[in-house]
C-alpha atoms as one frame of an Amber mdcrd trajectory, in Angstrom:
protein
  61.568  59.616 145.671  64.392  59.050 143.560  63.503  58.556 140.141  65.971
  56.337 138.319  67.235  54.690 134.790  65.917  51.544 133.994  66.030  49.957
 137.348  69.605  50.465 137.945  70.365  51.073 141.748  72.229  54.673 142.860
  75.659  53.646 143.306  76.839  54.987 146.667  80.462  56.964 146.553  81.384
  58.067 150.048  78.474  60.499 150.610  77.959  61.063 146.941  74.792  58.827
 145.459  75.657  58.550 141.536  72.109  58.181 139.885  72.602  58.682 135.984
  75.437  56.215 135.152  76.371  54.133 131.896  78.857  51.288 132.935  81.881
  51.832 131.106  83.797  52.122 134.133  83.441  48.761 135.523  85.000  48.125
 132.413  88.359  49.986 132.963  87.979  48.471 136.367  87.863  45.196 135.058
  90.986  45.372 132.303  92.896  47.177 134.988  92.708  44.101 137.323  93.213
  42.206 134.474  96.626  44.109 133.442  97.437  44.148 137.418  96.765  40.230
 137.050  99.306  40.353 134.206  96.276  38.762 132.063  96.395  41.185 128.937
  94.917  38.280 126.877  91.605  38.485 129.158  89.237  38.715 126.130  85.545
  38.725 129.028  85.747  42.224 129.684  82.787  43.287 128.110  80.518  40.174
 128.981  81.620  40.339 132.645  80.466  44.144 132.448  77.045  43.240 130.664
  76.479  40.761 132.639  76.891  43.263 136.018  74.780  46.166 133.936  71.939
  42.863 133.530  72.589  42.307 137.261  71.950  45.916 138.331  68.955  46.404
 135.903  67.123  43.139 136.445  68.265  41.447 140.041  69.543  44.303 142.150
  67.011  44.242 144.912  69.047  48.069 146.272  67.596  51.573 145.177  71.386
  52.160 146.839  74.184  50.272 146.073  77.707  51.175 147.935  80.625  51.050
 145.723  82.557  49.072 147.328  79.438  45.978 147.770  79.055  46.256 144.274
  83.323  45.793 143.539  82.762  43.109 146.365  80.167  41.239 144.043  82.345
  41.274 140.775  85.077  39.616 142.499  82.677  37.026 144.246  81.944  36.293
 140.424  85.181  36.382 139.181  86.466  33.508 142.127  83.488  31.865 140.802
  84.504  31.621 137.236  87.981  31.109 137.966  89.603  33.983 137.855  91.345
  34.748 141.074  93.752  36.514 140.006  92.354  39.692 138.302  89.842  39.274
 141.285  92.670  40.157 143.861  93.913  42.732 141.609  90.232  44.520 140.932
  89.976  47.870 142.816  86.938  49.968 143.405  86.436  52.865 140.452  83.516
  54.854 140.730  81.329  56.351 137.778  81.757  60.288 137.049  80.326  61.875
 140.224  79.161  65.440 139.938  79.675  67.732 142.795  77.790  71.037 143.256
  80.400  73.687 144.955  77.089  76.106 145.722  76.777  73.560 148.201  79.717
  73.812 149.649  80.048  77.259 149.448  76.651  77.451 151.315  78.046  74.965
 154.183  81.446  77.422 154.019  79.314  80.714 154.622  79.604  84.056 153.113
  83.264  85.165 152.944  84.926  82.397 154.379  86.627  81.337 151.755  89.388
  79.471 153.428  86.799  76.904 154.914  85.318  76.475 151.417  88.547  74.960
 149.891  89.337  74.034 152.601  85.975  71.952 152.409  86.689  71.105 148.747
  89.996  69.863 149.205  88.463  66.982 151.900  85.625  66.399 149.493  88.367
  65.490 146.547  90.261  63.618 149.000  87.337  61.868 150.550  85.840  60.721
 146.884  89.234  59.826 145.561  89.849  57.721 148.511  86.267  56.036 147.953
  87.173  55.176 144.257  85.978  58.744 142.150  88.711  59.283 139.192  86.287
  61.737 137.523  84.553  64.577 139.376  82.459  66.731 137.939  81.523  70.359
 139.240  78.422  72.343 138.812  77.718  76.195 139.722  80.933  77.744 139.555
  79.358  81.588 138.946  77.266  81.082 141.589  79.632  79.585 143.846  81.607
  82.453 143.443  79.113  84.600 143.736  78.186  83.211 147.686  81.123  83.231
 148.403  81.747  86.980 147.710  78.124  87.324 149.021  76.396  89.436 146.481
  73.511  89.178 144.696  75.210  91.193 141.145  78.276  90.321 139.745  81.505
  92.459 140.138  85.170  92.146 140.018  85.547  90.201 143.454  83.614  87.273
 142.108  85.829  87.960 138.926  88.883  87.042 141.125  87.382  84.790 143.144
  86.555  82.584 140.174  89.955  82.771 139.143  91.321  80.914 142.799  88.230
  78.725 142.535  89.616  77.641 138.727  93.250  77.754 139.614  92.734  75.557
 142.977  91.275  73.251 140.694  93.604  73.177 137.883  96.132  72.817 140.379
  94.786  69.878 142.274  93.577  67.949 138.653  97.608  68.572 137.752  98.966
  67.150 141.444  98.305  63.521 139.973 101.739  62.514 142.345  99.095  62.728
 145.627  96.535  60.268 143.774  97.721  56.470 143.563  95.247  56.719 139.603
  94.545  59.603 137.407  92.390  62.004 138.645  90.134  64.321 136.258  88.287
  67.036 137.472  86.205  68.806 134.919  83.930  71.907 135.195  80.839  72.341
 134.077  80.680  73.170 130.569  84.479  72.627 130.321  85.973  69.669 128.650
């Protein structure tokens, strides 16, 4: 059982399910249709996004909600309330999703590194392509650490932690192979 905030669905990001969300991002979503739109002087923004955080807390009948049924929903409303426009121009942008690399490293297997980012790199592509603009990743010591397979820390995990952080840093700078921004933080990084 999934146990979740108010009564706010998961929102469904490719494979990911994003359970603990606030809804600021529908409302970059929304003022980036509206700039598309060339309607800077939009001034609903932030009653358009309450009134989607009152839909998913009150009428949402989904535990699960895809991303892209939810983006088809706002601009359903915003045809309805006249604004056509910024509804052509809204794209899909998905709440922070955190990704676990143990996980991956796990599905990779001891020492085989090369499927691991190889694995990562399709995950980033696969949730930027679904809308994700923020990732967030969890267990990087211990990702490291099954990767090198070895229950005690020691130098190898030292360098492997290194590629794992400089793979990243390299992909969150590579902004040119991303249409939007791209952030990828670690955990307990800013």
């Amino acid at each position: 059982m999934i146990s979740l905030i108010g009564n706010r669905p998961a929102i469904q990001v490719g494979r990911h399910q994003v359970i603990h969300y606030d809804t600021s991002w529908l409302g970059t979503a929304l003022r980036r249709a509206a700039t598309a739109a060339d309607r800077q002087d939009f001034p609903f923004v932030d009653e358009i996004r309450l009134g989607i955080e009152q839909y998913l807390e009150n009428k949402c009948p989904l535990h699960l909600l895809p991303l892209d049924d939810l983006f088809d929903r706002m601009r359903h409303m915003l045809v309805r309330i006249g604004c056509e426009t910024i509804a052509d121009k809204l794209e899909p942008l998905a709440p922070p999703v955190t990704l676990s690399l143990p996980r991956l490293a796990k599905d990779a297997g001891n020492g085989f590194e090369l499927a691991f980012f190889g694995a990562l790199n399709k995950e980033l592509v696969d949730l930027r392509a679904a809308g994700a603009e923020e990732i967030r990743f969890t267990g990087l010591r211990e990702c490291a650490q099954l990767l090198c397979g070895t229950d005690k820390w020691d130098s190898q995990c030292d360098h492997l932690l290194l590629e794992i952080r400089t793979f990243l840093g390299n992909m969150d700078r590579e902004r040119h192979r991303f249409h939007r921004p791209m952030r990828l933080r670690l955990d307990g990084e800013r």
